[in-house]
C-alpha positions in Angstrom: 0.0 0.0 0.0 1.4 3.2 -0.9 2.7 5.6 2.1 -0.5 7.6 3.7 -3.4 5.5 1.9 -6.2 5.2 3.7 -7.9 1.9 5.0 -10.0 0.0 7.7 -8.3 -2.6 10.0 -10.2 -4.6 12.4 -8.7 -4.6 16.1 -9.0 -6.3 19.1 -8.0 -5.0 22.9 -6.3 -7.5 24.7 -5.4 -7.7 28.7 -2.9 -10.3 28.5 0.3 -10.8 30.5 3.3 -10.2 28.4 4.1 -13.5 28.0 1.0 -14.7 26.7 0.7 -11.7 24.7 4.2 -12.3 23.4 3.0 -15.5 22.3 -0.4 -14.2 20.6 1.8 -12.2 18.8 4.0 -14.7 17.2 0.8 -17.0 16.4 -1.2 -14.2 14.8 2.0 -13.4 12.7 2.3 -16.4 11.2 3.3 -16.5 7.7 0.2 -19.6 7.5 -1.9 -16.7 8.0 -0.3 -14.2 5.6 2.0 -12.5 8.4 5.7 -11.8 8.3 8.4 -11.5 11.0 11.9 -11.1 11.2 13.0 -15.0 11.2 16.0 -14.3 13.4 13.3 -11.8 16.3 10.7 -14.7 15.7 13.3 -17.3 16.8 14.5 -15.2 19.4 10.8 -15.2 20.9 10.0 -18.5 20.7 13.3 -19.5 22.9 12.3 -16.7 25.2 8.5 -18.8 25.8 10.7 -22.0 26.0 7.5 -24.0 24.7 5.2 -22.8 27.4 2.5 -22.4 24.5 1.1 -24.6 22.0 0.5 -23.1 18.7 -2.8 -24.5 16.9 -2.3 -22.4 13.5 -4.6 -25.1 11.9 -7.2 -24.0 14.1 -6.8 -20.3 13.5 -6.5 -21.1 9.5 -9.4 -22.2 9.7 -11.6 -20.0 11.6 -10.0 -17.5 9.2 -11.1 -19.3 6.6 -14.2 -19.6 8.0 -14.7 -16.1 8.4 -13.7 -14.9 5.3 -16.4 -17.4 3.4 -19.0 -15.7 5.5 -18.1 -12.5 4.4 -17.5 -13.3 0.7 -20.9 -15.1 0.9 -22.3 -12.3 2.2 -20.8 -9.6 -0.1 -22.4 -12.1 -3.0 -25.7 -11.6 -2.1 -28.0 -9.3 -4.4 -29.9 -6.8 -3.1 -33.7 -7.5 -2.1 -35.9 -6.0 -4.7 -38.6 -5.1 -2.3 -40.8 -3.3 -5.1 -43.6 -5.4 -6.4 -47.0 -4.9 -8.2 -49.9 -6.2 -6.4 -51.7 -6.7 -10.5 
């Protein structure tokens, strides 16, 4: 995207220690979900958790998934023509 464009993201506000925040973080990144990292800061994390979480990415893929069908589906759908003659 070209420097200053404009666009919607959706966000969610999390209260999470920093560890398990930490470890959101590197889940949600995931290049399986279209995210990028720094390998070598990525690594670097992942020692840091020492294993303490597990990392379902099939699950998230497809929630994801999921979730973007809906909204596809629903963008698909034409409009209601709600006029009608009662002839």
């Amino acid at each position: 995207m070209p420097c200053g464009g404009d666009y919607d993201i959706e966000v969610s506000l999390v209260d999470l220690p920093l560890e398990r925040e930490k470890a959101l973080n590197v889940m949600l990144n995931a290049a399986e979900l279209g995210g990028e990292f720094d390998e070598d800061k990525r690594q670097s994390l992942l020692d840091e958790l020492g294993g303490k979480f597990e990392f379902d990415l099939n699950a998230l893929i497809v929630a994801e998934e999921k979730k973007a069908t809906k909204k596809r589906q629903k963008a698909e759908k034409p409009p209601i023509d709600a006029t009608f003659d009662c002839d």
